[in-house]
C-alpha positions in Angstrom: 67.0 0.6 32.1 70.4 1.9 34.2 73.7 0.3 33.7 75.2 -1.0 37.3 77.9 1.6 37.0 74.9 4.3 36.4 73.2 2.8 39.3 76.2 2.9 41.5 77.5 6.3 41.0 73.3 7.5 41.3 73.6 5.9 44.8 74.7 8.2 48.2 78.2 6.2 48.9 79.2 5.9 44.5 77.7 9.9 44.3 80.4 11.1 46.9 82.9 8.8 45.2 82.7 9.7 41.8 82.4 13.6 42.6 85.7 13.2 44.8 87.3 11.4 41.7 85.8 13.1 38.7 84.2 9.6 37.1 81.3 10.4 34.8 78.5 11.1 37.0 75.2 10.5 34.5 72.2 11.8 35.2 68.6 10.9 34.7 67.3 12.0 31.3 63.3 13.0 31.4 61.2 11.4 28.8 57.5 11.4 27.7 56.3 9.6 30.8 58.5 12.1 33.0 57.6 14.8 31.2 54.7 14.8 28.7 54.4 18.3 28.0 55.8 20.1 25.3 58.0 23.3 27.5 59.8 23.1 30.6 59.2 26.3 32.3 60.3 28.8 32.6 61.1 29.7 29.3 63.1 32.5 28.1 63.3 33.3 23.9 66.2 35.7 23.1 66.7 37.6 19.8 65.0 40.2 17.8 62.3 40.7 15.0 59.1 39.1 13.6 60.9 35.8 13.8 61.2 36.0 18.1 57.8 37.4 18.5 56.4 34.2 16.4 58.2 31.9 18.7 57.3 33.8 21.8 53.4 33.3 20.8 53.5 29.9 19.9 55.3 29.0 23.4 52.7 31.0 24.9 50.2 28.6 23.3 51.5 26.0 25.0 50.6 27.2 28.4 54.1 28.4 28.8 55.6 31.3 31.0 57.9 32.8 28.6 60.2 35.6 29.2 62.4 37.3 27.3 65.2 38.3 29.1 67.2 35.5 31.7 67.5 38.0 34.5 64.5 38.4 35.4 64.3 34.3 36.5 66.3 32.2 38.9 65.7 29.0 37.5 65.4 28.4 33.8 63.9 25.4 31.6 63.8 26.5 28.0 65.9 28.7 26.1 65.4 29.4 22.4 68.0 31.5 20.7 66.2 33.5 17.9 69.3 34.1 15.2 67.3 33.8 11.7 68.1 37.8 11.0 72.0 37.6 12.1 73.9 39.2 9.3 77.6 39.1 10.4 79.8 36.9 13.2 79.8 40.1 15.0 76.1 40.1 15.9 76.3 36.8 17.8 77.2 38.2 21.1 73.9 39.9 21.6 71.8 37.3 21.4 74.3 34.1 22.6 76.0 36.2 25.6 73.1 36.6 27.4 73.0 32.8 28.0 76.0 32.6 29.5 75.0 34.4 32.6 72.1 32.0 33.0 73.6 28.3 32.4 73.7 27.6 36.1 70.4 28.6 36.4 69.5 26.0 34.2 67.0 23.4 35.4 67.6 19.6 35.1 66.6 18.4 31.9 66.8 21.9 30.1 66.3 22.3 26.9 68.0 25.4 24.7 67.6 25.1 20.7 69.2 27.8 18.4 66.9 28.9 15.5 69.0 30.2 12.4 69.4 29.9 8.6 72.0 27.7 6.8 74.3 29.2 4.9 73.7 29.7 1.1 76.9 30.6 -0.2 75.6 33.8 -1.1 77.1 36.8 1.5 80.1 35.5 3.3 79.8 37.4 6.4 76.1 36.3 6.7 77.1 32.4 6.1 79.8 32.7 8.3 77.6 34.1 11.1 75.2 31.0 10.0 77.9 28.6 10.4 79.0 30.5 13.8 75.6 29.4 15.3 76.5 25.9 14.5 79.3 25.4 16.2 78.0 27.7 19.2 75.7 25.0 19.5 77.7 21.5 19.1 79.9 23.1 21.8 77.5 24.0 23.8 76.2 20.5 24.0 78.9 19.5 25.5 79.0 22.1 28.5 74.9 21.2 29.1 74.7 19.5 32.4 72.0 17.8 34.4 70.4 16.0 31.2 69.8 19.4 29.3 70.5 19.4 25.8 71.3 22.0 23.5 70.0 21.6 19.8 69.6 23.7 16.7 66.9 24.6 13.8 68.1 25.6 10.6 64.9 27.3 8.6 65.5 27.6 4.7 65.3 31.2 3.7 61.8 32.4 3.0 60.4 30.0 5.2 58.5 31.9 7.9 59.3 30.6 11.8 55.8 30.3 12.4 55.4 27.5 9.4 53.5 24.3 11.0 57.1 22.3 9.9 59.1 24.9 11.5 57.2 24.7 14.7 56.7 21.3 14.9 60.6 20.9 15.2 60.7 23.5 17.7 58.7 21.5 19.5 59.9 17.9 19.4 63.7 19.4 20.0 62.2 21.2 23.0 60.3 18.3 24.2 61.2 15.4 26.2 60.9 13.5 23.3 64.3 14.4 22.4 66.0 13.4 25.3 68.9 11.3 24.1 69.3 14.1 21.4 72.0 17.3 21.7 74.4 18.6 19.6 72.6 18.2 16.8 70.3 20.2 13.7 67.7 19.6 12.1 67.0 21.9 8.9 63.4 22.5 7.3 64.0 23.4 3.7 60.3 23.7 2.8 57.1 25.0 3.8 55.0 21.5 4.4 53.4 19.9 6.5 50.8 20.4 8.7 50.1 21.0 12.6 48.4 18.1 14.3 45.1 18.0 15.2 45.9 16.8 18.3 49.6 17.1 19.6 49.4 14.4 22.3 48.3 12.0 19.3 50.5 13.1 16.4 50.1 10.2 13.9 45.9 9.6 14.6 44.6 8.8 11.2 47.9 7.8 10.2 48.8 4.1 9.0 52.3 3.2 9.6 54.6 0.3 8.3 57.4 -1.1 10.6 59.9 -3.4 8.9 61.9 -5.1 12.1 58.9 -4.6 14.4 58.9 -8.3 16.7 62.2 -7.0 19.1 64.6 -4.4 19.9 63.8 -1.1 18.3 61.6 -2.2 16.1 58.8 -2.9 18.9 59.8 0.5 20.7 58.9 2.1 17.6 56.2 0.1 17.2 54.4 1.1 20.5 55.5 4.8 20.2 53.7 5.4 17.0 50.8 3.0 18.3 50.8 5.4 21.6 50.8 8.4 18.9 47.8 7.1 17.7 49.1 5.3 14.7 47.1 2.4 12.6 50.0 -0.1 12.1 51.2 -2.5 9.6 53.8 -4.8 11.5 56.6 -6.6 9.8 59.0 -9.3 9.9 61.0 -12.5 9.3 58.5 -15.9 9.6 61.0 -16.8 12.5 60.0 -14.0 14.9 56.5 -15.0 14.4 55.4 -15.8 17.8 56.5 -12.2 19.0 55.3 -10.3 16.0 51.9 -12.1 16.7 52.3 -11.0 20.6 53.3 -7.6 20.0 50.4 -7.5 17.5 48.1 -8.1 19.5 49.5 -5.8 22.1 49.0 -2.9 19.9 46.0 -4.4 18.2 48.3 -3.8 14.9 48.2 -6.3 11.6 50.9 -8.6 11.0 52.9 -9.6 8.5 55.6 -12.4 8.0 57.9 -11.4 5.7 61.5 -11.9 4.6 62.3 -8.4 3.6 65.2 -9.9 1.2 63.0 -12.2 -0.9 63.2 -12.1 -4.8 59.2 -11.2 -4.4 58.9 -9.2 -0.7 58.1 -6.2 -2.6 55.1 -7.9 -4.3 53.7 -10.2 -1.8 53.7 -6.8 0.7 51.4 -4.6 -1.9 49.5 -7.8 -2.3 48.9 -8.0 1.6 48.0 -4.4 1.7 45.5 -4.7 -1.4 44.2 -7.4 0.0 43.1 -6.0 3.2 42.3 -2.5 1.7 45.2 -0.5 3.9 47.0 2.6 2.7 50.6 3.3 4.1 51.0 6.6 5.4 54.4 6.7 6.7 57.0 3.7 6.2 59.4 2.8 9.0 62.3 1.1 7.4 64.1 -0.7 10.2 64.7 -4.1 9.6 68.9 -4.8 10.8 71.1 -7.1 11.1 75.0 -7.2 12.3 77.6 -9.6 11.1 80.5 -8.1 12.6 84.2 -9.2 11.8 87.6 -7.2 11.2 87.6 -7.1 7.4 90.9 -9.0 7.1 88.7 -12.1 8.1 85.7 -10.5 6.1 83.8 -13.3 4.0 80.9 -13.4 1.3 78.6 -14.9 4.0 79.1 -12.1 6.5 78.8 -9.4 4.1 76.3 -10.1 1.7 73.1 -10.4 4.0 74.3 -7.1 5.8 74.1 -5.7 2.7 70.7 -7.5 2.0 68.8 -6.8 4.6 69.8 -3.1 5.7 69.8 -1.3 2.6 69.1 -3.9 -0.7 65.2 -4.7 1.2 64.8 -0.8 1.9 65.3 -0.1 -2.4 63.4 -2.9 -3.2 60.4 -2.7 -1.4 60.5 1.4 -1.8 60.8 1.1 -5.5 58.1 -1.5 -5.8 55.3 0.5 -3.7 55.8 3.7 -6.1 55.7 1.5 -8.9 52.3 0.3 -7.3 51.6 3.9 -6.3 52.1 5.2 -9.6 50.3 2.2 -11.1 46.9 2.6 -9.2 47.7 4.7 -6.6 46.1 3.0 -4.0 48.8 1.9 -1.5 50.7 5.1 -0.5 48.4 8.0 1.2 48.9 11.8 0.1 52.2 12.9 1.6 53.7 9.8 3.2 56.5 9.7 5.2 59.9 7.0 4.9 62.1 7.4 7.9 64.8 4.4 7.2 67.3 3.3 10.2 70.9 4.1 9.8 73.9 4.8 12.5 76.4 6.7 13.5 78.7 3.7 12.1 78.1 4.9 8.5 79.1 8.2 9.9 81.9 8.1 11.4 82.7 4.0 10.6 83.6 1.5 13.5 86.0 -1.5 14.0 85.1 -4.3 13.1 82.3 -2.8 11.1 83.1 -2.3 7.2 80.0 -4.3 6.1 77.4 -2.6 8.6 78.7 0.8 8.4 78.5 0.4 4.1 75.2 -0.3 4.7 74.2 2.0 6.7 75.9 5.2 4.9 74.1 3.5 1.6 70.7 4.1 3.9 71.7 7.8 4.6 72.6 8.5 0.8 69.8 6.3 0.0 66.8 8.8 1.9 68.8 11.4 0.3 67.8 10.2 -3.4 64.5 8.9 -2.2 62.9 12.5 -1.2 63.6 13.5 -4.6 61.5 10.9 -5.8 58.8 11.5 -2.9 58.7 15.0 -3.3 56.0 15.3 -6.0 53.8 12.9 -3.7 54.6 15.9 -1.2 56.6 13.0 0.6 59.3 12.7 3.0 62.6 10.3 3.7 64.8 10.9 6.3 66.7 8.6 8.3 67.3 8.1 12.0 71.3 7.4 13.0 71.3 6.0 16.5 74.7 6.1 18.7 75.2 3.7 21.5 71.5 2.2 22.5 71.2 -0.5 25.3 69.4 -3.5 23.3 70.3 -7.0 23.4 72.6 -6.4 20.5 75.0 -4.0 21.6 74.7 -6.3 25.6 76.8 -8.3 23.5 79.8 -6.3 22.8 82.7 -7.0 25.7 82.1 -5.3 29.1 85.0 -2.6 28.2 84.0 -1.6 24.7 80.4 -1.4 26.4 81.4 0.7 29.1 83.5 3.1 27.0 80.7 3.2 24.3 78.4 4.3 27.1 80.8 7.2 28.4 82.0 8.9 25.2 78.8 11.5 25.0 78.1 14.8 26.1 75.3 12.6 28.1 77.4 9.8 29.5 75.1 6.9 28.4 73.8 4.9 26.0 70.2 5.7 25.4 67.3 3.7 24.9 65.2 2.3 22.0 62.5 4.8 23.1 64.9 7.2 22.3 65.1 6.4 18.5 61.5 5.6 18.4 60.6 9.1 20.0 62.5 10.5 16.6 60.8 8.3 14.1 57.8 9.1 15.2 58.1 12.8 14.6 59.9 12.4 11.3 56.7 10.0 10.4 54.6 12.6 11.1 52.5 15.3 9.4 54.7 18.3 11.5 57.8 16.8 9.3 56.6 17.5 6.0 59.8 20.6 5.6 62.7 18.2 6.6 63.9 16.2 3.4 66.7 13.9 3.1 68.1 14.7 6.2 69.8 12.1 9.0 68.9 12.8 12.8 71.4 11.3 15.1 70.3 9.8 18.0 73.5 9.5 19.9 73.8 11.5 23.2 76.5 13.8 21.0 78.6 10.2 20.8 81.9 11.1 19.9 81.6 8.4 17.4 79.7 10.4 14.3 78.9 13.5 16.4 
């Protein structure tokens, strides 16, 4: 799915035109079809100690050809930036300088993640070399061409890099599942989680809740976790029964109509799952709705269901399935995973917006709470904050706010709902079990909420 202005400028005649004029020239971004293994090669880790030799094996176990220093290749796929030992701001060079001689080696697509510690408050030159590698990264995002991205993983201290959470990170960020992310962190606080029996089909075994699922996202997520082997549990409104049904049967999932703002939805949904004996795994909270206005012509009517249905129906039904849990314990599986849909609009706000982006900030300090409460499940919540995506919502918004929406990333365009379902379904799955309470934007680096 390409824009006409991304289809213009991709052709011979609009190439030559917006090279001559300096328009934004975007380029393709691989994803799991293009590119369905886990490393582009060749891959080079740079850094020192126990930490870079871990990584260095477990790339090798991929198949990779890992170096470790960028001179001895001409082209380059992978880089991974081994800082979890840096001590002072001082240190950086000899690990990040290297780099620079080999960015335009970089192959399309490239992928280079930073793996560090966040800072603890403890040692101020240490945390301010920590916080060094962070903005390192988010500026070198920007100066990634080609469709690379560049990424970071922060690693709570005493958490060894070759923890199954740590390295399922590594690997999603270096993937091309992550292809509409850059610019961004993700931080494993815990050692949990476990390595997937079989990393093509992360979530076999798993069943898997999708509030939202007939349209949109919702279905994209839908299909990725079915295509990641998922059993799933598909939900929504009694009006979007004909393509919940269809998409059902597509992904030979069970429906459910639901209103998810009902006095009773979190009842009748652990009824329906007694009922047919199924245990929820991982919960996708996605279910969304928009009532834009400027807030000078705000009224009850447009606020109150945004409210309703994008954060209200996400505490409900969560509270009532640990009340069931805790009760009988026979609707939530042993560490289940919550991954809740937010946006960069509750990070950063939009016009036009007050009631979605209250909602959706409520969602990210909502996940926040909810791990603590998950926690002695060995649980997970984290939310998901996309940036522009092209869906039939946001091919509403007028042609110039679209086109400017599209341009203001580090990538140049608005992604795709793959692109947010590619990052639930790692957060849903086993390899996530060390990332709590976090919010992954999915935004291109958008500079709306980078």
């Amino acid at each position: 799915m390409t824009d006409a202005y991304t289809r213009f400028v991709r052709s011979a005649p609009g190439k030559a035109i917006a090279k001559r004029t300096g328009l934004p020239r975007p380029a393709r971004l691989p994803r799991r079809a293009d590119r369905p293994g886990t490393v582009l090669g060749p891959a080079v880790v740079l850094g020192h100690g126990e930490g870079a030799e871990q990584i260095t094996r477990h790339l090798l176990g991929h198949g990779a050809d890992v170096r470790r220093r960028v001179e001895e290749l001409r082209k380059v796929g992978t880089v991974v930036l081994v800082l979890d030992e840096i001590a002072a701001p001082a240190e950086l060079s000899a690990t990040l300088l290297p780099l620079a001689g080999a960015m335009r080696s970089l192959a399309p697509g490239a992928r280079v993640v930073a793996v560090s510690r966040p800072a603890t408050g403890e040692d101020p030159a240490r945390d301010a070399a920590r916080g060094g590698v962070e903005g390192f990264v988010r500026s070198l995002a920007h100066e990634m061409r080609a469709g690379g991205t560049a990424n970071g993983l922060q690693v709570a201290d005493g958490v060894g890099l070759d923890a199954p959470a740590v390295l399922g990170a590594l690997d999603f960020l270096l993937s091309a599942r992550s292809a509409f992310v850059t610019g961004q962190f993700l931080t494993v606080s815990r050692d949990a989680g476990t390595a997937p029996a079989d990393p093509a089909r992360p979530m076999a075994g798993r069943t898997a809740l999708v509030t939202g699922a007939a349209r949109g996202i919702g279905a994209a997520i839908a299909r990725t976790l079915a295509a990641d082997g998922a059993r799933l549990v598909l939900l929504d409104v009694p009006a979007a029964g004909t393509e919940l049904a269809r998409l059902a049967n597509e992904l030979r999932a069970t429906p459910v109509q639901l209103d998810v703002t009902a006095a009773d939805a979190g009842d009748r949904l652990v009824a329906f799952l007694r009922e047919r004996h199924l245990v929820l795994d991982s919960v996708v909270l996605n279910a969304g709705i928009t009532r834009d206005k400027m807030f000078a012509n705000m009224t009850p009517e447009r606020w109150d269901p945004v409210i309703a249905v994008n954060i209200t129906s996400q505490i409900t039904l969560m509270d009532t399935l640990l009340a069931a849990q805790q009760q009988d314990g026979d609707v939530l599986g042993e560490q289940p995973r919550v991954v809740s849909l937010a946006s960069t609009s509750g990070i950063a706000g939009n016009t036009g917006q007050t009631n979605y982006a209250a909602s959706k900030a409520g969602v990210m300090a909502f996940v926040d709470a909810l791990a603590g409460r998950l926690e002695p499940l060995g649980g997970t919540a984290n939310a998901v904050a996309p940036g522009f995506i092209e869906t039939e919502m946001t091919a509403k918004i007028p042609p110039l706010r679209r086109e400017i929406a599209r341009r203001v990333s580090s990538l140049q365009q608005g992604g795709l709902p793959v692109d947010v379902a590619e990052a639930i379904g790692f957060l849903a799955s086993d390899p996530a079990g060390g990332i709590q309470g976090r919010t992954l934007r999915v935004c291109g680096q958008n500079i709306v909420g980078r």
